[in-house]
N, C-alpha and C positions, 0 to 999 in steps of 0.2 A: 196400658193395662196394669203394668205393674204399680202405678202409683194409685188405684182405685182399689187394688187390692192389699196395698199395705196400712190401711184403713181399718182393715179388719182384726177380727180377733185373733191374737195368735196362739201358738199351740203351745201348750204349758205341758209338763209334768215329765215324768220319768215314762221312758217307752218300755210297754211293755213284750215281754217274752212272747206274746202271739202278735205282738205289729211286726216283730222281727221274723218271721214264721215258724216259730217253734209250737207242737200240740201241746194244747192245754187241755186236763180231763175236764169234761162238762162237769158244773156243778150239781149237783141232785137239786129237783124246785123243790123250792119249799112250801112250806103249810100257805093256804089260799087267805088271801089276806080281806080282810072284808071290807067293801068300801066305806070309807066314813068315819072306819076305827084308826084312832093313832098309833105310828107304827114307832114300835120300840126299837131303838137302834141294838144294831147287833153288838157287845162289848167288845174290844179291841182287847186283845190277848196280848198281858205284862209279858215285857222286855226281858226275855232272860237271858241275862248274863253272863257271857261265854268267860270260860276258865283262861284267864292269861296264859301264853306259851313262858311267862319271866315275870320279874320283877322290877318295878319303877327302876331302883336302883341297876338292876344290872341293862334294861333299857339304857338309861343315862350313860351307863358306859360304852354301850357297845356304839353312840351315836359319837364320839368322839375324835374327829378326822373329818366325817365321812359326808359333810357340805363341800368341805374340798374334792375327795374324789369322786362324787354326785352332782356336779354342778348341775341347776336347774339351767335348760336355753339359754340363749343371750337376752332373745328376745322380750323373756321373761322382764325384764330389769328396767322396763320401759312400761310408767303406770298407764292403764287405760281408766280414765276416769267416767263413773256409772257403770263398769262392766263387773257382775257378780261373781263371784269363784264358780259358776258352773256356766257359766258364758265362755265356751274356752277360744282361743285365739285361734285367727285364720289360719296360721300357719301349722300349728295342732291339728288342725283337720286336715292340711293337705298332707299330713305325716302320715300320719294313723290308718286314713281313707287308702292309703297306696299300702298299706299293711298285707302278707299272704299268707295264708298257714305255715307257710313254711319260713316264715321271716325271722333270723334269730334276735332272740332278746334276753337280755339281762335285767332282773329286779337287784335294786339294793339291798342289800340282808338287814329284814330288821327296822324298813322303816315307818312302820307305824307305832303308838305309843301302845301299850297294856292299858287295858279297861276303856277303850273307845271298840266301836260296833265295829270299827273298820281291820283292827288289830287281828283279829282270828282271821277273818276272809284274807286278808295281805299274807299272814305268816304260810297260809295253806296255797294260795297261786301262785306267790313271788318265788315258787319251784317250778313252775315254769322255766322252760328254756326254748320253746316256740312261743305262736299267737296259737297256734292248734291248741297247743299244750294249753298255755293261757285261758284259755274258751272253756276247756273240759273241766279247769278246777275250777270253775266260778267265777270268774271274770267278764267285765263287760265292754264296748267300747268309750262305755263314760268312764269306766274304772281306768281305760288306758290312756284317756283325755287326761285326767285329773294326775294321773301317776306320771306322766308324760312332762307335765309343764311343774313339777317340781322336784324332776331329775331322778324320781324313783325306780322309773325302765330307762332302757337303752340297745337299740338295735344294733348288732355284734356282727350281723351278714346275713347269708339267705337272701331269697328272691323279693323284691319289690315292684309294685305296678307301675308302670308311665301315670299314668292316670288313675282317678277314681270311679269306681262301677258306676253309673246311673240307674239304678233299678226302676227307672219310670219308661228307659229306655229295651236296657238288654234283659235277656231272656236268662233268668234267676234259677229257673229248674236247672240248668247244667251246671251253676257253679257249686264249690264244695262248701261245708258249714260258714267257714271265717267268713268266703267271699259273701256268702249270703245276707251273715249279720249284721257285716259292714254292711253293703248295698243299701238294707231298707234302713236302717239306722242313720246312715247321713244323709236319705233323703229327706226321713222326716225332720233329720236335727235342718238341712236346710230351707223347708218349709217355716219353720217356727223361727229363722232368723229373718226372712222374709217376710212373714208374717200373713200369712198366704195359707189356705188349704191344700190337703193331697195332690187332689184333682188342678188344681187353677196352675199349680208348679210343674205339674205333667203336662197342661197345655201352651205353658207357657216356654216355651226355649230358652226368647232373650233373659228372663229370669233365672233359671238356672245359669245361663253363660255367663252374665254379669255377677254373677256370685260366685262361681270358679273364677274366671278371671281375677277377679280381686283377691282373693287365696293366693293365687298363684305368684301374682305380682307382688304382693306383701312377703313371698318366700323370697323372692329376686330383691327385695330392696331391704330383709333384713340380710342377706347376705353381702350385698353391696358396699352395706354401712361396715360388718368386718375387715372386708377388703381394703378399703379406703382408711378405715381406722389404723391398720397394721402398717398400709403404707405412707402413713404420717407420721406413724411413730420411725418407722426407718429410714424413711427418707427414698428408696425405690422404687423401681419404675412398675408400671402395671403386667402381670404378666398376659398371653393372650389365651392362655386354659383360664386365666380368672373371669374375663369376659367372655368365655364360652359358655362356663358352669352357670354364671349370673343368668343368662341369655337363655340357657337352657331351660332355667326353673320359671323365667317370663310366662305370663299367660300371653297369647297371642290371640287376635278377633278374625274370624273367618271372613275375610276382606273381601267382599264385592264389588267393589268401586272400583278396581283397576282390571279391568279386560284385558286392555293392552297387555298384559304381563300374563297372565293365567293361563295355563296348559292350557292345551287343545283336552277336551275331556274331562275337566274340572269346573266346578262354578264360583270356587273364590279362592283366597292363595292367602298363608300367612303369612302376614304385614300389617306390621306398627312404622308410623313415623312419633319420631320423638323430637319436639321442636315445632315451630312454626310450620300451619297450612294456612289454606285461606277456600273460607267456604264459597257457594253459589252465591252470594251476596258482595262477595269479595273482601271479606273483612279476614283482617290476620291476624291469628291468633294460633295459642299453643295448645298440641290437643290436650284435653284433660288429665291424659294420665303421665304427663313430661314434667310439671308439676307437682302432681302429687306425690311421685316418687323419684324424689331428686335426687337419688345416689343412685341409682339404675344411671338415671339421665348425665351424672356428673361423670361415671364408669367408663361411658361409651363414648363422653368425648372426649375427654384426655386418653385413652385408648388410643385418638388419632393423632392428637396435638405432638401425644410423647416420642411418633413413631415419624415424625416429618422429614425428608432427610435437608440434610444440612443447606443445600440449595434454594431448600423452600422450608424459608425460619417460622414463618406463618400463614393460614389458610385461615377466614375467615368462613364461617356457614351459620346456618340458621334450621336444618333440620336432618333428622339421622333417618334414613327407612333401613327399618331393621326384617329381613326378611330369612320367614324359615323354610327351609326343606321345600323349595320348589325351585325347578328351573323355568327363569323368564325367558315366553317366546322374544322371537325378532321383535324391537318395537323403540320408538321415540317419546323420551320424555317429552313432559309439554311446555311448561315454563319455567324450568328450572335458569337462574341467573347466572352463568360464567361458568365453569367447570368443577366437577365434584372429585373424589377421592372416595375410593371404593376396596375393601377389605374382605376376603371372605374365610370365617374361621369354623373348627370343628373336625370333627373324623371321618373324613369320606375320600373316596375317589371318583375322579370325572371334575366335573363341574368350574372347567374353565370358561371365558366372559368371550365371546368373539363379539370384535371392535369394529367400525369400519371408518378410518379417521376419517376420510374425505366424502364423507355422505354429506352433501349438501340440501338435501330434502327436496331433489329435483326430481330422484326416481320413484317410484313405490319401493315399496319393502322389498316386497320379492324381487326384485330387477336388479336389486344389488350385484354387481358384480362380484366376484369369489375371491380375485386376485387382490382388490384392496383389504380382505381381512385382515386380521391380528387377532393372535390368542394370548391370553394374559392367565397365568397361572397364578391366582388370587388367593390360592391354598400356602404360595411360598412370597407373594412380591404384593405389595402393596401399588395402586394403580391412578393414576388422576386420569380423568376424559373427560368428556361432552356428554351428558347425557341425552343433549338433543341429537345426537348421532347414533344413527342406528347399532343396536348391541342385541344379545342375546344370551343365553347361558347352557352351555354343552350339557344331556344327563349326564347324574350324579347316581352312585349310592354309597348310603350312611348318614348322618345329619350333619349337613351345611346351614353355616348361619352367615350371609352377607350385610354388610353393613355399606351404605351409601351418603357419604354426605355433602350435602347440598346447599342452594342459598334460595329463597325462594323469594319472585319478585315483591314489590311493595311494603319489604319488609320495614320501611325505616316508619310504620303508620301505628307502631304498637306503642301505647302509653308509658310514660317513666316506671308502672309498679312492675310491668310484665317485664319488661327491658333490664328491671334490675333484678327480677326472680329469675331472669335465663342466665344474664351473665356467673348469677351464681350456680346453675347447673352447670358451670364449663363451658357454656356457647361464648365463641370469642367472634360477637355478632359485628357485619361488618359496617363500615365506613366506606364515604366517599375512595378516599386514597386505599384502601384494603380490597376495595368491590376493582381499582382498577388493575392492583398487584395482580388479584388473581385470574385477570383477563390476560395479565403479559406471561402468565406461564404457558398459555399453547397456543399454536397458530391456526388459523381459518381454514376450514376445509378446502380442498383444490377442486372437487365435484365433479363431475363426469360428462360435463357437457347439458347444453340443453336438450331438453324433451318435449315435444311436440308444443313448441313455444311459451314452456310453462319458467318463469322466472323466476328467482331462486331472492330472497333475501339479503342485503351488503351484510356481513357478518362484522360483529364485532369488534372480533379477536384479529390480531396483527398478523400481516402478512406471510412472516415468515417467522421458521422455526420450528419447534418438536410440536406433533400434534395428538402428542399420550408422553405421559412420564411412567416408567416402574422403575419400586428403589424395594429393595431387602430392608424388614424390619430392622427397628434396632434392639440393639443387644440388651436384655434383661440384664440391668447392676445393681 
């Protein structure tokens, strides 16, 4: 649907004050115009000239310092070529959109020029010190787009949204002025990115979610690339608040595909995998957005490589399920290759992993016996297992972000270009002699005996030995 509809015209112009829903006084009609006769256009009323608050020269001075202490984004510094000065960047919107009346903000004194149209409007808002404020002296949210991406505002504190309103969705009469304005103002700004009508964006879901999502994700991998930038310059290790914050600002897809895993009462769970799947057809490949955002991708895996403990100098894998804010019921992976490494960060209590090493896939789920569990404190110890052994995840609250990484069969069938755009995301992808290291780190389940003559699989993995590892991060230096 969406690609039938980007076909279409898109929505141009500046929105006006009644799309946003402010009253406008009806105009008086005018004289009845007669069919046939040519109609005279109405004259547009000269530009007049608002009185400078200064002078050129004392402008000139007062700008003086003050790109230093204004700096526009980082993001900023990165051209997009074809995108016009009122095209503003994803991550702009995901700023602005989480904006609340009450969100403090700072303007820079003084920064527009004397005798441009913009000069008197800036000198009389930029006294603002809310968005409330902001609102009441005349400002918009294009004014706070355009002031936004050239470091003229700056949020100081106050409340901000998780999220952006949807006004296609939520109920608009109870929110206050700002929320309002904002609400129908980025639907239409995302209407006319899409290119799509009112209506077609209100029925449309996956169009809207795929246009947050990408916002959101382009916020995660411009801050990715700071992180990675700082810790190149210093030479230090990652810390694990920097993978939370990155992880945080992720867009994630309301996943339907994994039953196995989704509460009782839920109908999808967020989760991304980053790295190699392999669809119904059996082809493997990396999902689309592992790729596109390769310093997200390069984040999360050195994240694990730098945290190995000394025992275990390498772990070879091929994909990360990055999962938020749900606890997974009992359940077995399905093909996952040799053992994973499982991390779970963020601010919460609860949410420990119960193991059960010696599930051999003889029982059902529930017949699991009790006594073979293990509980792994994933909030403090980092963990290797089987994903094909039955696990589960204790309630939690606060937000939990786990991270799972894995090897997934058939990998060696991806062509040299992809093989060499993962190694560079930090997949240290495995080899013969690697695929079998990481079978000699745990031992084959012991099982429980048989079950009404049902036959269990020769396992892999060696006889004997530990059949889970937990090691304590290592030390941020």
């Amino acid at each position: 649907m969406v690609k039938a509809a980007m076909k279409m015209k898109m929505l141009s112009g500046p929105i006006s004050k009644k799309a946003l829903g402010f009253k406008v006084a009806k105009k008086s009609p005018g004289p009845k115009v007669i069919k046939g006769a040519a109609k005279k256009p109405k004259p547009r009323a000269a530009y007049e000239r608002q009185a400078a608050k200064m002078t050129a020269e004392q402008f000139k001075k007062l700008q003086v310092g003050m790109d230093e202490k204004w700096p526009a984004p980082e993001y900023m510094q990165k051209v997009e070529k074809g995108r016009s000065h009122t095209c503003y960047r994803d991550e702009t919107y995901m700023t602005i959109t989480r904006w609340t009346a009450d969100t403090k903000i700072q303007y820079r004194p003084h920064a527009k020029a004397p005798g441009s149209k913009s000069h008197t409007r800036y000198e009389k808002y930029s006294k603002a010190r809310t968005v409330k404020e902001a609102l009441k002296l005349g400002s918009w949210p294009a004014d706070w787009c355009w002031d936004y991406e050239r470091g003229f505002i700056r949020v100081v504190g106050g409340r901000l949204r998780d999220e952006p309103i949807d006004s296609s969705e939520a109920d608009t009469q109870g929110l206050d002025e700002v929320d309002r304005v904002l609400a129908r103002w980025f639907i239409r700004e995302a209407a006319r990115m899409l290119g799509i009508s009112l209506k077609q964006l209100r029925d449309d879901q996956d169009a809207k979610d795929e246009l947050l999502l990408r916002m959101k994700r382009k916020q995660a991998e411009s801050k990715a690339i700071d992180i990675l930038k700082e810790r190149a310059e210093t030479g230090r290790k990652l810390k694990e608040e920097e993978v939370f914050t990155v992880l945080c600002k992720w867009g994630y897809r309301k996943n339907v595909t994994r039953p196995n895993v989704t509460p009782e009462g839920s109908n999808f769970v967020f989760s991304d995998t980053l790295g190699l799947v392999s669809d119904r057809k059996g082809t493997i490949a990396p999902t689309k957005y592992t790729l596109a955002y390769p310093n997200v991708t390069k984040l999360v895996c050195d994240f694990m490589t730098e945290n190995l403990p000394k025992d275990i100098p390498e772990f070879s894998f091929t994909g990360i399920n990055v999962n938020k804010n749900y606890a997974g019921k009992r359940h077995r992976d399905g093909n996952n290759l040799g053992p994973s490494i499982i991390k779970a960060i963020g601010k919460f209590k609860g949410g420990k992993l119960n193991y059960y090493p010696n599930d051999d896939r003889s029982l059902e789920l529930q017949d699991l016996p009790s006594s073979d569990k293990v509980s792994f404190d994933l909030k403090k110890n980092w963990a290797l297992f089987d994903g094909r052994r039955a696990h589960e995840v204790d309630r939690f609250t606060g937000d939990r972000i786990s991270l799972v990484y894995f090897t997934c069969p058939r990998n060696d069938r991806i062509d040299a270009k992809t093989r060499a755009a993962m190694l560079k995301c930090g997949f240290p992808l495995p080899t013969p002699k690697s695929t079998e290291r990481n079978m000699s780190l745990m031992a084959a389940p012991s099982g429980y005996g048989k079950k009404d003559g049902k036959k269990t699989k020769e396992s892999k993995y060696k006889a004997g030995g530990p059949k889970y590892r937990m090691w304590l991060p290592r030390k941020t230096i």
